[in-house]
BAPAKOL-343831 format. One record per residue (C-alpha): residue number from 0; x, y, z. Coordinates in nm, 3 decimals. Layout:
<keses>
[NUM [X Y Z]]
...
</keses>
This chain:
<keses>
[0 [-0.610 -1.741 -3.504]]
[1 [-0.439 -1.643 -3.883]]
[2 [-0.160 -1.923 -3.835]]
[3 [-0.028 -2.183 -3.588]]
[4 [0.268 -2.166 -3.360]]
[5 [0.534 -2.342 -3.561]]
[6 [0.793 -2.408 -3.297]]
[7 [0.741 -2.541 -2.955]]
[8 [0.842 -2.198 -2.780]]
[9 [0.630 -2.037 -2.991]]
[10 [0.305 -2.285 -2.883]]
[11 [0.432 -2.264 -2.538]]
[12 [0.438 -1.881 -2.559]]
[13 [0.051 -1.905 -2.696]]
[14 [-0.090 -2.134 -2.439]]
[15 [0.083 -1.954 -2.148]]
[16 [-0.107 -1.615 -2.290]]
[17 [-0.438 -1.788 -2.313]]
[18 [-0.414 -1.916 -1.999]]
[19 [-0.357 -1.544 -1.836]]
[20 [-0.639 -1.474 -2.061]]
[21 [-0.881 -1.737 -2.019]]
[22 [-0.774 -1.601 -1.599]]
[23 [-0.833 -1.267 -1.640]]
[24 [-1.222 -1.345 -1.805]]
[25 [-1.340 -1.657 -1.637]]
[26 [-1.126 -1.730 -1.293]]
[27 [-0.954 -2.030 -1.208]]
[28 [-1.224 -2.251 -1.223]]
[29 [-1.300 -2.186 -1.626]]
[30 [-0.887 -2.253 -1.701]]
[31 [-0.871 -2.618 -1.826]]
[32 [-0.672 -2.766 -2.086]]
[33 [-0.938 -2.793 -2.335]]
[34 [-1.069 -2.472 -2.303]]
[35 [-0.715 -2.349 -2.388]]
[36 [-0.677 -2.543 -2.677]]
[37 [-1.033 -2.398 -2.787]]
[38 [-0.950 -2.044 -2.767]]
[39 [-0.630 -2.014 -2.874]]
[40 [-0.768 -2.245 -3.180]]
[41 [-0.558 -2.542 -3.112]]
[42 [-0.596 -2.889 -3.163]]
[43 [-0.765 -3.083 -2.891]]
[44 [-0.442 -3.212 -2.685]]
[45 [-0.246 -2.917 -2.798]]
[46 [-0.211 -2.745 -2.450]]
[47 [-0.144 -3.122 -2.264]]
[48 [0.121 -3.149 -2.519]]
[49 [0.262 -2.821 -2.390]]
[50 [0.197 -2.885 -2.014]]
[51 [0.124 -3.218 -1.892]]
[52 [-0.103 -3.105 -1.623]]
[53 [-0.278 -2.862 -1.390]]
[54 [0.021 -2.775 -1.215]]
[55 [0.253 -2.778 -1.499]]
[56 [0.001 -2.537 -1.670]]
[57 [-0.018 -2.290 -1.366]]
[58 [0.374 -2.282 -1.319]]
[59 [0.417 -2.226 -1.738]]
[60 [0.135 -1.913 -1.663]]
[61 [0.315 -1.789 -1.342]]
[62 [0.641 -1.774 -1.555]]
[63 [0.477 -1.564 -1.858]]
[64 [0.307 -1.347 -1.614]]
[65 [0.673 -1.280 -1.455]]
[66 [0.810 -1.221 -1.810]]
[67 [0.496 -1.003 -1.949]]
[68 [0.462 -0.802 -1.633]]
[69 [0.836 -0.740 -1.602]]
[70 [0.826 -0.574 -1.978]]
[71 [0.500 -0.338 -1.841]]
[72 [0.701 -0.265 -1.549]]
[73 [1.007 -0.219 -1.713]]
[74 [1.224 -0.134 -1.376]]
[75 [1.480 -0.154 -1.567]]
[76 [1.444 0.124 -1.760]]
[77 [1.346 0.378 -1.500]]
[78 [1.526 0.717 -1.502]]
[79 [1.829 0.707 -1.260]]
[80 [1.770 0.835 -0.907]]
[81 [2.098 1.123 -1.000]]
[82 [1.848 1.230 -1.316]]
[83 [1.621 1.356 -1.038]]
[84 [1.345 1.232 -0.795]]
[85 [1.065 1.413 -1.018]]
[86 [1.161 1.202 -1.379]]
[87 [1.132 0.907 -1.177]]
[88 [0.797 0.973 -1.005]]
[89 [0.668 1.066 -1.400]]
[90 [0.784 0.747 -1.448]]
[91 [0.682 0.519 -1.200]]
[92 [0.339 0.679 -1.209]]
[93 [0.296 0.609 -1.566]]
[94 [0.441 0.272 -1.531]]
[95 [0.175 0.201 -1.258]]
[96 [-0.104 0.407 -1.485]]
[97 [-0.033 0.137 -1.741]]
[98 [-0.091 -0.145 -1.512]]
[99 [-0.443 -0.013 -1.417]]
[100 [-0.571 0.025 -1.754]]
[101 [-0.377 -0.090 -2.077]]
[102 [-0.276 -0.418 -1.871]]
[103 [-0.573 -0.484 -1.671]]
[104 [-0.634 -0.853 -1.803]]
[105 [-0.291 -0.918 -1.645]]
[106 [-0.313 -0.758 -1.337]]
[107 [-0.664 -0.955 -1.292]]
[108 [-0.467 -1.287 -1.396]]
[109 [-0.196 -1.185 -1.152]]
[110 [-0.468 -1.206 -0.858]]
[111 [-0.628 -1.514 -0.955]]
[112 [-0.269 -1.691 -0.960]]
[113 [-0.186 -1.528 -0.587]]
[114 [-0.489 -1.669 -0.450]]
[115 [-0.447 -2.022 -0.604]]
[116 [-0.063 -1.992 -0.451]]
[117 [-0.184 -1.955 -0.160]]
[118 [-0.359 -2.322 -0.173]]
[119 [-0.090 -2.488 -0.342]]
[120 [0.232 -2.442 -0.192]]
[121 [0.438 -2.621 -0.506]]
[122 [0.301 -2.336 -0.715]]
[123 [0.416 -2.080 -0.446]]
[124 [0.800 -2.132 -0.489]]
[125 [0.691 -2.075 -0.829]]
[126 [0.453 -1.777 -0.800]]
[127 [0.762 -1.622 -0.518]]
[128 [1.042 -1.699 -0.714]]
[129 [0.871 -1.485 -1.047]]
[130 [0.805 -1.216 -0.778]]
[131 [1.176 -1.125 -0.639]]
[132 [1.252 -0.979 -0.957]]
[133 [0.994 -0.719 -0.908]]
[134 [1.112 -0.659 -0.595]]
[135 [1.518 -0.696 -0.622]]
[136 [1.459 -0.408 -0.903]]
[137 [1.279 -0.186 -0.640]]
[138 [1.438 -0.250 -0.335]]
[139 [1.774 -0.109 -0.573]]
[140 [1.580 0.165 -0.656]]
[141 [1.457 0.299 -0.340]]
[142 [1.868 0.228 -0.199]]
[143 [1.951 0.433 -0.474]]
[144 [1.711 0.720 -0.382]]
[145 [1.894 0.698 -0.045]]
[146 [1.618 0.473 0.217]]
[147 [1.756 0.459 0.522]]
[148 [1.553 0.113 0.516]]
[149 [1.535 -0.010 0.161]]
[150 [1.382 -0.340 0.245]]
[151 [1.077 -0.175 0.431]]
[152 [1.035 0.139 0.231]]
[153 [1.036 -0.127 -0.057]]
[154 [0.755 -0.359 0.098]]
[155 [0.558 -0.013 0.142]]
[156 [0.613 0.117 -0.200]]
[157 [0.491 -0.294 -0.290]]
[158 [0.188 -0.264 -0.059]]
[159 [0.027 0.067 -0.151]]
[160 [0.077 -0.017 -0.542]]
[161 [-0.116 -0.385 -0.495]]
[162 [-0.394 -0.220 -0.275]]
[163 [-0.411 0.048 -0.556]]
[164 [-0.420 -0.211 -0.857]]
[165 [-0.681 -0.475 -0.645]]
[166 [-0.911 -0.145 -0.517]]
[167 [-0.923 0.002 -0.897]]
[168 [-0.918 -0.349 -1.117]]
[169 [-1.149 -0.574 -0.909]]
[170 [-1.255 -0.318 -0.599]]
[171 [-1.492 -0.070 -0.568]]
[172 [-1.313 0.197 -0.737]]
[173 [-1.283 -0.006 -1.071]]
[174 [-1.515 0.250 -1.228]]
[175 [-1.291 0.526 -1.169]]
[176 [-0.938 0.434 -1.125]]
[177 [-0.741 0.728 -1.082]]
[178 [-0.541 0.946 -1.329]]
[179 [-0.136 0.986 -1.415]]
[180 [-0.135 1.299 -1.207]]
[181 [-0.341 1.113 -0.891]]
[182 [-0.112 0.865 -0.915]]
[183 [0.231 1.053 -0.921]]
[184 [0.076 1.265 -0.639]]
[185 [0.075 0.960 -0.414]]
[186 [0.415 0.812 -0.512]]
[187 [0.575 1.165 -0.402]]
[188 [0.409 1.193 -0.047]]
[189 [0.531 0.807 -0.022]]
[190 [0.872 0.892 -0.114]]
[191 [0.885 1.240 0.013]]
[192 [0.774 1.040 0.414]]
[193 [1.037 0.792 0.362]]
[194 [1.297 1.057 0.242]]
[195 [1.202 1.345 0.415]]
[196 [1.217 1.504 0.077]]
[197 [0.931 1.727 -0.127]]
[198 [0.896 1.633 -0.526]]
[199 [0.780 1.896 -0.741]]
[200 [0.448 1.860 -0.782]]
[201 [0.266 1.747 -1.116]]
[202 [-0.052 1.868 -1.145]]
[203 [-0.144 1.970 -1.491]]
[204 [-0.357 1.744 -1.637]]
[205 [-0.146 1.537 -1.903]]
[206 [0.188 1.589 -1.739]]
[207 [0.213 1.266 -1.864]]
[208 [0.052 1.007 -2.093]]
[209 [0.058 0.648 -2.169]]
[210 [0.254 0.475 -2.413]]
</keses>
């Protein structure tokens, strides 16, 4: 590390990220405080300083993951549903493209923290409360796109994209995770099943590409 965090947001910020990415490359078991402090080339103590203990570390990584993923995701800034269903699929399949490949330390980091949730229910309000914003944003969407059941079609949309991510980052298709135009492919017979509507297709290699 060139220089050390000077403010305590900014050491906060840098312990939460080397926690994802101590996650993402050595599983829960290899996240301790000291080994946080060594790579992000603190001081022994730094990271206890920052998070008193296990717990307080996990809940500080759940709430970067929340803010990092949400910036990947960036829901927000989707084309409008009245712009057109095919902008959106480009979109959303490039948005998920990114996820598979440019992010794929966090999605990894994202699975290890589910799994440890599921053990330790005070981190689950935590690890829930990060999610609903992920889903508020897409349960809007999908009303906007005119579900007649935005709350299921939403929980689909949720399902197929976290069986993609866990098949293609940790599964057996991590070799070969599938391309923008796969991807966009699958998002329009999802939405064209829940909408009885047909997107254009996109099939030309490099309809779109990642940013």
């Amino acid at each position: 590390m060139s220089e050390r965090p000077t403010t305590p947001a900014a050491r906060a910020g840098l312990v939460a990220d080397t926690a994802l990415a101590l996650l993402a490359e050595r599983g829960m078991r290899g996240l301790t405080h000291r080994a946080v402090d060594d790579a992000a080339g603190l001081p022994q103590g730094s990271t206890s300083n920052v998070a008193r203990t296990r717990q307080a570390l996990l809940e500080l990584a759940v709430r970067r993951l929340a803010d990092r993923e949400e910036r990947v995701l960036a829901l927000q800034d989707l084309p409008a549903p009245r712009e057109g269903t095919d902008a959106l699929l480009d979109a959303l399949a490039l948005t998920v493209h990114r996820a598979l490949t440019q992010n794929r330390d966090l999605t990894l980091a994202r699975y290890e923290l589910a799994l440890e949730a599921t053990r330790r229910p005070e981190l689950r309000a935590h690890f829930d409360t990060a999610g609903a914003r992920f889903r508020t944003h897409l349960t809007a969407l999908v009303t906007a796109l005119g579900s007649p059941s935005p709350d299921r079609h939403a929980l689909t949309l949720i399902a197929w994209a976290d069986g993609l991510l866990l098949s293609c980052v940790a599964g057996s298709y991590h070799a070969e995770p599938p391309t923008i135009p796969d991807i966009r492919a699958d998002l329009g017979e999802i939405i064209e099943g829940m909408l009885g509507t047909q997107p254009a297709p996109r099939n030309a290699p490099g309809s779109a590409t990642p940013s």
